[in-house]
Structures are given as structure tokens and as C-alpha cells.
VOBA-1610 file (N, C-alpha, C; in pm, whole numbers, padded with zeros to 5 digits, always signed):
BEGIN
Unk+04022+00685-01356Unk+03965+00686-01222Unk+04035+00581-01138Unk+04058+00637-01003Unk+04068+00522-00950Unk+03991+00528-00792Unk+04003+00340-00729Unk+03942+00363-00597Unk+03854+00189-00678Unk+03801+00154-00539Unk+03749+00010-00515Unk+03665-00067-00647Unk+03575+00054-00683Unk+03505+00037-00785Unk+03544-00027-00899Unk+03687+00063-00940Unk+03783+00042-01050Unk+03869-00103-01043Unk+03849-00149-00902Unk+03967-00245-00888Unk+03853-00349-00910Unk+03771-00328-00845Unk+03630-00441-00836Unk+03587-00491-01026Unk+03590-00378-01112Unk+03541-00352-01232Unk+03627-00413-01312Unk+03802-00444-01291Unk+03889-00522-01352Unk+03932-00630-01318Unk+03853-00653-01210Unk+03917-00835-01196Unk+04001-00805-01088Unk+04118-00717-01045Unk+04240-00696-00957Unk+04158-00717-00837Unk+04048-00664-00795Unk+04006-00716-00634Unk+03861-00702-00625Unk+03813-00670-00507Unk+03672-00688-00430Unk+03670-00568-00433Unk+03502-00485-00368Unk+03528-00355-00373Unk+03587-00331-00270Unk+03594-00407-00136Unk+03661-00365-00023Unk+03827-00358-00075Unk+03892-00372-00174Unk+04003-00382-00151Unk+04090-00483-00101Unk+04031-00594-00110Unk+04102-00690-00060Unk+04170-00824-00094Unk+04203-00787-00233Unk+04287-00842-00315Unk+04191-00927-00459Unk+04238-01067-00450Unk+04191-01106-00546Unk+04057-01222-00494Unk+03960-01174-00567Unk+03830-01265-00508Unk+03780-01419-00613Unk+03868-01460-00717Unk+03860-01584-00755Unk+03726-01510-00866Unk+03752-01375-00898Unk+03663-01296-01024Unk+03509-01312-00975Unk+03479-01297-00822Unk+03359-01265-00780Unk+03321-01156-00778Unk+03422-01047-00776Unk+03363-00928-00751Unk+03309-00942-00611Unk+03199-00822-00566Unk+03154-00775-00466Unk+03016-00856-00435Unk+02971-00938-00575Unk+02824-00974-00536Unk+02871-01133-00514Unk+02997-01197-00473Unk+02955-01326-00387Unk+02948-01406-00499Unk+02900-01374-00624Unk+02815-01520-00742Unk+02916-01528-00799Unk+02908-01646-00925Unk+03096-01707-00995Unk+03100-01576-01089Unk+03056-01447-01087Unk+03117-01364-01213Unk+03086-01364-01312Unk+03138-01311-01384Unk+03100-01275-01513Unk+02965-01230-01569Unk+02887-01202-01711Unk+02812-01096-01732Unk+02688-01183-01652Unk+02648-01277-01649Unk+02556-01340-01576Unk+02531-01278-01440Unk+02641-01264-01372Unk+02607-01182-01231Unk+02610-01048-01248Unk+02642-01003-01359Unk+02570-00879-01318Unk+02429-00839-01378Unk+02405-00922-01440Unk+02274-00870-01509Unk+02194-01000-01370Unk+02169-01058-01308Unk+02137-01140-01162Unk+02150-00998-01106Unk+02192-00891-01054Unk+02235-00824-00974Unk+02125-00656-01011Unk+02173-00652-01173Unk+02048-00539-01204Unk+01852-00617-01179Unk+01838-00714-01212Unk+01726-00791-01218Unk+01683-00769-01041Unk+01757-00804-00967Unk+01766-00784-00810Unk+01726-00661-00788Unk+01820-00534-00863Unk+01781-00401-00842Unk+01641-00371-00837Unk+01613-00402-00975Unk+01551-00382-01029Unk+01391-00410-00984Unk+01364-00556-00938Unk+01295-00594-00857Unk+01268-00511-00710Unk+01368-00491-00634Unk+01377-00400-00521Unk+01281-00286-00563Unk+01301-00186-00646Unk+01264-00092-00702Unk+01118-00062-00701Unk+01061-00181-00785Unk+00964-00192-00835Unk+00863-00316-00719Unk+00889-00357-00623Unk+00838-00444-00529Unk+00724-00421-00485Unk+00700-00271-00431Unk+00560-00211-00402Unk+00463-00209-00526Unk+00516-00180-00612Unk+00383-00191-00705Unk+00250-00244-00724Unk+00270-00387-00753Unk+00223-00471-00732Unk+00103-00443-00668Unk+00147-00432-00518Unk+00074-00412-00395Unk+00016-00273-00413Unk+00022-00153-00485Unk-00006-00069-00481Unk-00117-00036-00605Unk-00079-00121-00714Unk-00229-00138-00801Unk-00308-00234-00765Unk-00287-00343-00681Unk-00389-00408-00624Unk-00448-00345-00569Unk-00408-00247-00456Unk-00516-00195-00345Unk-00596-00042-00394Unk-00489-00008-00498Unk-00540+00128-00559Unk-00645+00071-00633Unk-00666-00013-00730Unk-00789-00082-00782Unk-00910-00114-00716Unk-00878-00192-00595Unk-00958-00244-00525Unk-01045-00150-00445Unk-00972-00061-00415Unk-01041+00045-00314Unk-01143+00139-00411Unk-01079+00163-00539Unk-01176+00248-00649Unk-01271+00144-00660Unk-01266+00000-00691Unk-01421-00046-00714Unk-01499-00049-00592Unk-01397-00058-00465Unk-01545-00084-00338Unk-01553+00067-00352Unk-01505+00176-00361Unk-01580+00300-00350Unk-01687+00298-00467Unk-01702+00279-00558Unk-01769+00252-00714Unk-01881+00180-00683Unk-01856+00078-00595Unk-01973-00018-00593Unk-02075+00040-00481Unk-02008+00129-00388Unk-02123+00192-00288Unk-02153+00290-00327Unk-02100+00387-00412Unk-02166+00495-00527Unk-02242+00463-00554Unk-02280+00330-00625Unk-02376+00288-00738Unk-02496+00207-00682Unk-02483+00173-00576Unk-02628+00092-00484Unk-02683+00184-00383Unk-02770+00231-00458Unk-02902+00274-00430Unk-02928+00229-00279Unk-02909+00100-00221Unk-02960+00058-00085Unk-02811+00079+00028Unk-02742+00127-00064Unk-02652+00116+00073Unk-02635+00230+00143Unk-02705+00348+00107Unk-02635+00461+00163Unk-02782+00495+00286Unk-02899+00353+00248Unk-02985+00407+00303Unk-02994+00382+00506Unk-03110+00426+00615Unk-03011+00396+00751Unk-03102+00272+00804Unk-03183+00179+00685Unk-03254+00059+00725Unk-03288-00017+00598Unk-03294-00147+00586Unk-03299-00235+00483Unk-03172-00272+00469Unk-03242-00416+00401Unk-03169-00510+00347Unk-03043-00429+00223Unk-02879-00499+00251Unk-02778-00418+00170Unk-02760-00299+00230Unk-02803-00202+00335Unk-02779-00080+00373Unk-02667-00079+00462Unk-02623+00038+00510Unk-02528+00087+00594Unk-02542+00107+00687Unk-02661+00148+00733Unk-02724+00122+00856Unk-02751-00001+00928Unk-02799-00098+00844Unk-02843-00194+00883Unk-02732-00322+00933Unk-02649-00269+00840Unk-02499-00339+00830Unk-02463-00307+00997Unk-02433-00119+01035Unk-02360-00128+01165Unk-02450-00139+01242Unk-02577-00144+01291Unk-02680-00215+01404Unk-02618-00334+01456Unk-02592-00451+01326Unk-02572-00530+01341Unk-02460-00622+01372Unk-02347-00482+01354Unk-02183-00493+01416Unk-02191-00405+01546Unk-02304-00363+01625Unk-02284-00267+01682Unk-02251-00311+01827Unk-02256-00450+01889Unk-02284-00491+01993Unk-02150-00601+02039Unk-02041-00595+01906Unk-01958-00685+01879Unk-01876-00643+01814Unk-01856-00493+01793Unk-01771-00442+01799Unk-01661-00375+01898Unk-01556-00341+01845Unk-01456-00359+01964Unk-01421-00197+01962Unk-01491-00080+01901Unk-01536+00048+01945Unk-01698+00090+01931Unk-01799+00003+02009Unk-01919+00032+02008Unk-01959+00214+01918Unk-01865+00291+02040Unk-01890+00423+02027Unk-01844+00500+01874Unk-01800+00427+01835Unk-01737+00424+01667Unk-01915+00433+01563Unk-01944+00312+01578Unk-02055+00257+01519Unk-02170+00345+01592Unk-02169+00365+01674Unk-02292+00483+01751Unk-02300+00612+01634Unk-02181+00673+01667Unk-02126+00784+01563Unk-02195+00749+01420Unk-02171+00642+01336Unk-02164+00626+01216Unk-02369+00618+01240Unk-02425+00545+01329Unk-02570+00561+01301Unk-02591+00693+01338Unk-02573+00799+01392Unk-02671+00924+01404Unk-02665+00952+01259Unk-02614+00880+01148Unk-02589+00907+00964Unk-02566+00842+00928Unk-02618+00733+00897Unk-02603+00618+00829Unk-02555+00704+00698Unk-02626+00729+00626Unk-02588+00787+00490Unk-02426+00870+00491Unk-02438+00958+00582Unk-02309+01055+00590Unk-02179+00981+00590Unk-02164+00880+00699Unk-02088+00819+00682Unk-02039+00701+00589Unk-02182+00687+00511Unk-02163+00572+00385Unk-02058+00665+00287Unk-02104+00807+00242Unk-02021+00856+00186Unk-01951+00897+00230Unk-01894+00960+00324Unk-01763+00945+00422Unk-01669+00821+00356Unk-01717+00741+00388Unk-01609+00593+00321Unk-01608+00593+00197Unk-01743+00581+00114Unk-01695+00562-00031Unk-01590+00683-00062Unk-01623+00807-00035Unk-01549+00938-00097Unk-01418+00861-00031Unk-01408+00849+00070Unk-01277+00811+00109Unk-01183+00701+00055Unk-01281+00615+00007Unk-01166+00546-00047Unk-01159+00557-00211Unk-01194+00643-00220Unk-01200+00674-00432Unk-01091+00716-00373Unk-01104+00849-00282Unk-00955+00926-00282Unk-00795+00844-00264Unk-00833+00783-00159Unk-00715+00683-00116Unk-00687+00627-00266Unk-00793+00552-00342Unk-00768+00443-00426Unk-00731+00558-00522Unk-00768+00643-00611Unk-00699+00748-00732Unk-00562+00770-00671Unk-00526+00845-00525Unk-00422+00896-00505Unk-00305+00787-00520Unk-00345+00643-00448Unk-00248+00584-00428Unk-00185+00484-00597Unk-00256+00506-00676Unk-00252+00491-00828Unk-00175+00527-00922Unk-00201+00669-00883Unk-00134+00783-00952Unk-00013+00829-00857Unk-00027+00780-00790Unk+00105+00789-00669Unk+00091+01003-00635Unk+00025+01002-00615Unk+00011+01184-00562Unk-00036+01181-00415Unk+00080+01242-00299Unk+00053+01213-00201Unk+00045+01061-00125Unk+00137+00959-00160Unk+00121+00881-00180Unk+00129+00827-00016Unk+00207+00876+00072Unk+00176+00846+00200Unk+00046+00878+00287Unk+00019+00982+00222Unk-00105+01017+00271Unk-00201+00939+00206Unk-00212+00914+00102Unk-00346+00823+00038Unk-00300+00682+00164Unk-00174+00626+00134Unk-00142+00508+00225Unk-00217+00500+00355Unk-00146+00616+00449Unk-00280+00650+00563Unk-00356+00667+00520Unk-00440+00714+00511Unk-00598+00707+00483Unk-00642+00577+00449Unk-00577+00510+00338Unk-00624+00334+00329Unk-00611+00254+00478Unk-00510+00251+00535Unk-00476+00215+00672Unk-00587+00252+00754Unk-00606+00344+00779Unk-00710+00450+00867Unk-00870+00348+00818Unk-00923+00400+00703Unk-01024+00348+00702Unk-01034+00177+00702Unk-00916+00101+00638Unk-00967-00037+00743Unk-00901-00080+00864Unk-00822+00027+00917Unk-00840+00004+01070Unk-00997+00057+01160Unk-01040+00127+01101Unk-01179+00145+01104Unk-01269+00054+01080Unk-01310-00027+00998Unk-01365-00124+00950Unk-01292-00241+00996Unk-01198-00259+01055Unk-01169-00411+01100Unk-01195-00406+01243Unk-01177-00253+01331Unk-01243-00246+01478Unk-01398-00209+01474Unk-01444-00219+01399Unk-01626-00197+01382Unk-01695-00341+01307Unk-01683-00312+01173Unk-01724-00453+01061Unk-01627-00575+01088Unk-01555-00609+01099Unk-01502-00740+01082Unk-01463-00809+01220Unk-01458-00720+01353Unk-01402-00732+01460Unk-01432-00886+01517Unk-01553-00930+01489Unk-01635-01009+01563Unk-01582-01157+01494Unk-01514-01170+01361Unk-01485-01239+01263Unk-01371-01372+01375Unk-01433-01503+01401Unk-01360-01560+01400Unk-01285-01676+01357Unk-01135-01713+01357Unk-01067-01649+01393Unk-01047-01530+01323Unk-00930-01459+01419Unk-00916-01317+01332Unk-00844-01291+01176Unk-00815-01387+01156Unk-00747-01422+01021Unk-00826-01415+00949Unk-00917-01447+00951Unk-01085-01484+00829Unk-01108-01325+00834Unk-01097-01230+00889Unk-01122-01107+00843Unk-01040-00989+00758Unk-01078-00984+00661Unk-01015-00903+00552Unk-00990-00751+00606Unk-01007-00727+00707Unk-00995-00545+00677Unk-00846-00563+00759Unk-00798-00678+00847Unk-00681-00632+00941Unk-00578-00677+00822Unk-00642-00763+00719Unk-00491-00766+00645Unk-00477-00667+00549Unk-00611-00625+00512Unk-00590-00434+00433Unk-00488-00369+00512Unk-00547-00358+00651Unk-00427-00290+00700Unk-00330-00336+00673Unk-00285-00433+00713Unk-00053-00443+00696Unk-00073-00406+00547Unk-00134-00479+00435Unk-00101-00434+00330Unk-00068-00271+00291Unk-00142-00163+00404Unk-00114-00031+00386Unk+00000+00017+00418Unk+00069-00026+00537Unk+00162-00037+00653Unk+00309+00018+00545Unk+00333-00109+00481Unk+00464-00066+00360Unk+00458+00070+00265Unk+00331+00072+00156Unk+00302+00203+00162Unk+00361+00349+00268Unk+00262+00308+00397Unk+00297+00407+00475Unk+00444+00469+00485Unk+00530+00381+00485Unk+00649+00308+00505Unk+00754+00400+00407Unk+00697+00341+00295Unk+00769+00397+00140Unk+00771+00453+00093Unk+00605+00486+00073Unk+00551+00594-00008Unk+00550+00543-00196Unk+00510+00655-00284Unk+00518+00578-00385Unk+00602+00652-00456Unk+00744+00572-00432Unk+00859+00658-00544Unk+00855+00621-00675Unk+00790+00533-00752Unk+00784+00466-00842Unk+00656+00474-00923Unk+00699+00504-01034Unk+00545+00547-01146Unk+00477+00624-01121Unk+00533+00738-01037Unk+00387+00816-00973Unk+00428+01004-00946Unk+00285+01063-00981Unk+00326+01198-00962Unk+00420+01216-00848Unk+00424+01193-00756Unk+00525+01215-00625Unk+00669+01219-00715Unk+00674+01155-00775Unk+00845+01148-00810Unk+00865+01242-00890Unk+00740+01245-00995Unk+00767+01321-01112Unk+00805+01505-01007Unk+00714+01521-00987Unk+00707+01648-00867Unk+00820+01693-00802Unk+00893+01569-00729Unk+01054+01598-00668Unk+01119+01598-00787Unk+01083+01577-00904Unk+01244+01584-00956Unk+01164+01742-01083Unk+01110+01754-01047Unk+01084+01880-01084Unk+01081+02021-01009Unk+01091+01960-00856Unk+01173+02103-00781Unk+01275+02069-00759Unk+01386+01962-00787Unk+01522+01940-00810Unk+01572+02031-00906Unk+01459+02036-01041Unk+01523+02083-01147Unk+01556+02224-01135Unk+01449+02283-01068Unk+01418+02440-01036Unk+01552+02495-00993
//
């Protein structure tokens, strides 16, 4: 074979072609097997960067959906722990009143509205199936919850739902090419 790669791969030059690089090669570092295994580790990292961020929030979102499944008082539209009682009380200090109006003509409807919603978000974005779309939908519902529940939070930093959001944002962004039905799926109508 020949071409940059080949010249880069024997020491003779850079990949640009541009003679002799003092055995740096293309990645800049002093050479030898050290930089390139520095260079797969880099890859490699790149690759795998979202993860992280993507079983954190895929976790997190299955237990807050889990935990409003399982309490009895939250789905109810008055009392202490409820959902109702919760947006009454964001309702006047929130920064879409008419949001929270909506959610009381059903307190309940919309309790499960969210929990269902975020099991889904949290399984999909896990298993990586649909993985931009689970992403929106995580985005969606705490941009929802940070202009209703947390709005009033000051400063705005102390409120957890606007940094759910950016955390969704990359997701949105990426999607989940990594560990997840989505990939398996493309490379199974590749194969076709």
C-alpha cells in the first residue's frame, strides 16, 4: 500500500506528507507504542463519553417514575405528598401559570402522565431504543418541571430540573450509538 498512512506508519513522515517529524507521527506526542495506545485510550474515551451520563439519567428517571408509581398520596388532587397539592402551590410562581392550571383540572392524570413518562424516557434511554427520542422526552418533561416546579427556586442554580435539562441536550445531540438497541438495529439493516 501506499499514501500518508504508510509513510506516517514507518517513521519516513507525518500523515500530511511532510517529511520527517522527529518519529511523532501525526499525534504531536514523542512516539512510539506509548502514543499510540494514549491515542486508542482517547478514542476510546470519545466513544464511550455519553454513557456515563446516560445510565445516570436512565436510572434516575426509572426510580423517580418508580417512586410515584408506588405512593399511594401522590397521584391524589389534595394532601400532604400529593400532586395536586404540590402544583397549587407552584401555581402562582410559576413561569407558565397556564401549564399548572392544565395539570389541576387532573391532578392524578397528569401524575401519571409524568411517571409513565419518565419510565419510558428512563427504559428507552438505557437500552438505547429510540434514543433521541427518549432524550427529548427527558428534556421535555424537565423543561416542564423546571418552568412549573422549580421555577421559583432561588438562585436558579439551586434548581435541579434546568440542569436535567442540559444534561438531556447532548443526548439530544448524539443519540445513543453506544451499547444500545439503536446500533444493534442499524447495523442490522446494513446487513440486509
Amino acid at each position: 500500500m501506499t499514501g500518508h498512512a504508510d509513510r506516517a506508519a514507518d517513521g519516513t513522515g507525518d500523515a500530511g506528507g511532510r517529511g520527517d517529524t522527529g518519529g511523532r507521527g501525526d499525534t504531536g506526542g514523542t512516539g512510539g507504542p506509548d502514543a499510540g495506545r494514549l491515542d486508542r485510550w482517547r478514542a476510546l474515551g470519545s466513544r464511550y463519553a455519553l454513557l456515563p451520563l446516560r445510565i445516570f439519567l436512565g436510572v434516575t428517571f426509572v426510580y423517580a417514575a418508580f417512586d410515584k408509581l408506588t405512593d399511594s398520596a401522590f397521584f391524589a388532587a389534595s394532601g400532604t405528598g400529593s400532586i395536586g397539592e404540590m402544583m397549587t402551590g407552584v401555581r402562582d410562581t410559576s413561569a407558565v401559570p397556564a401549564l399548572v392550571d392544565l395539570a389541576l383540572k387532573s391532578p392524578a392524570g397528569f401524575g401519571y402522565a409524568i411517571a409513565f413518562g419518565e419510565l419510558a424516557v428512563g427504559l428507552g434511554i438505557l437500552v438505547g431504543l429510540f434514543g433521541r427520542v427518549a432524550a427529548l422526552g427527558g428534556a421535555l418533561i424537565s423543561l416542564s418541571l423546571w418552568l412549573t416546579v422549580s421555577w421559583q427556586v432561588d438562585p436558579y442554580y439551586l434548581g435541579n430540573d434546568l440542569a436535567y435539562l442540559m444534561a438531556w441536550l447532548p443526548l439530544v445531540l448524539a443519540g445513543t450509538s453506544v451499547l444500545s438497541l439503536d446500533r444493534l438495529l442499524a447495523e442490522r439493516r446494513r446487513t440486509r
